[in-house]
C-alpha positions as CSV (number, residue, x, y, z in Angstrom):
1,X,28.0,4.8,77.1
2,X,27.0,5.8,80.7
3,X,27.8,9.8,81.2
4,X,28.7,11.2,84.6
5,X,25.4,13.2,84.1
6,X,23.7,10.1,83.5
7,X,25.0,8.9,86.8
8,X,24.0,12.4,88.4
9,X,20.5,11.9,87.8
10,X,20.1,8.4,89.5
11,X,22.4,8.3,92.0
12,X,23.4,11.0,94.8
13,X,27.0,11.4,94.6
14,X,29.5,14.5,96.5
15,X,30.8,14.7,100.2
16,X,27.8,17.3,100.9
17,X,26.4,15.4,104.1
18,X,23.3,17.1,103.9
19,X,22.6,16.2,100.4
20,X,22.9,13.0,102.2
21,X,20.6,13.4,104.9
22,X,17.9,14.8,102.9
23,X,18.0,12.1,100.3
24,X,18.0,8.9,102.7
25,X,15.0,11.0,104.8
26,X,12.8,10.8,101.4
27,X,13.6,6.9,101.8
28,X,12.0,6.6,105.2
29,X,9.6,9.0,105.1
30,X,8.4,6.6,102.3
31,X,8.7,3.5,104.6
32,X,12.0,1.9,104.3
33,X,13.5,0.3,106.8
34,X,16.9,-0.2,105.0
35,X,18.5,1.9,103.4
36,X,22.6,1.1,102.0
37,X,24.8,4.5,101.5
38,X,28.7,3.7,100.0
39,X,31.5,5.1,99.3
40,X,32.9,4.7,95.7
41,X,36.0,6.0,95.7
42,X,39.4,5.6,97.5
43,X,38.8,7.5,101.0
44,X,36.3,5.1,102.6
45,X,37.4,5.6,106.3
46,X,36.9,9.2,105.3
47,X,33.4,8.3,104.2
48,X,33.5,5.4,107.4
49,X,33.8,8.9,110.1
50,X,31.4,10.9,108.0
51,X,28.7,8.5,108.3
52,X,29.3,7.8,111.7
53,X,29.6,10.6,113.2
54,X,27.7,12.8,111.1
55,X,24.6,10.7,109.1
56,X,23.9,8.0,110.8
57,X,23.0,10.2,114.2
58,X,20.6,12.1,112.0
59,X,18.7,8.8,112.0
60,X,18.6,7.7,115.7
61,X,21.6,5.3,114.7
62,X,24.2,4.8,117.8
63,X,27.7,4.3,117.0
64,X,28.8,0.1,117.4
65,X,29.2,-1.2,120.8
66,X,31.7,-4.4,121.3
67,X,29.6,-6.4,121.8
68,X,27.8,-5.7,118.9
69,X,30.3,-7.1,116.5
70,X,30.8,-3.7,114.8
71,X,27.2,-3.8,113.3
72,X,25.5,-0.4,113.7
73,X,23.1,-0.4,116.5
74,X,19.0,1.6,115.9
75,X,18.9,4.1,118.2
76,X,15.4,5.4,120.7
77,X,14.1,7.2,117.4
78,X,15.3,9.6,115.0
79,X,17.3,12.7,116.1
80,X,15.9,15.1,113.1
């Protein structure tokens, strides 16, 4: 059986935006270009503001124009 503290030590769980920021920056310092964060639990446009007005800026990432169909659009270059 799978333990919360199992979970805990693979996976970054908690609202602690920081935690957040930190984690996804060890990603691309490493290199990646892709990166997927989600919200497990029942308050995803909670989770849908958070990221957008608080993560995704961290990384450059502009909020969705129109006419980008609602995908997320890279920004000039990371704001950290």
């Amino acid at each position: 059986m799978v333990t919360p503290d199992d979970v805990a030590k693979n996976v970054l769980c908690g609202p602690d935006p920081r935690r957040i920021v930190e984690k996804v920056s060890k990603f691309v310092d490493m290199g990646y270009d892709s990166v997927v964060i989600h919200q497990v639990g029942p308050e995803q446009q909670e989770f849908i503001n958070l990221a957008h007005d608080v993560i995704l800026p961290e990384f450059g990432i502009k909020p969705p124009r129109p006419e980008s169909g609602g995908r997320m659009v890279p920004g000039p270059g990371a704001a950290r």
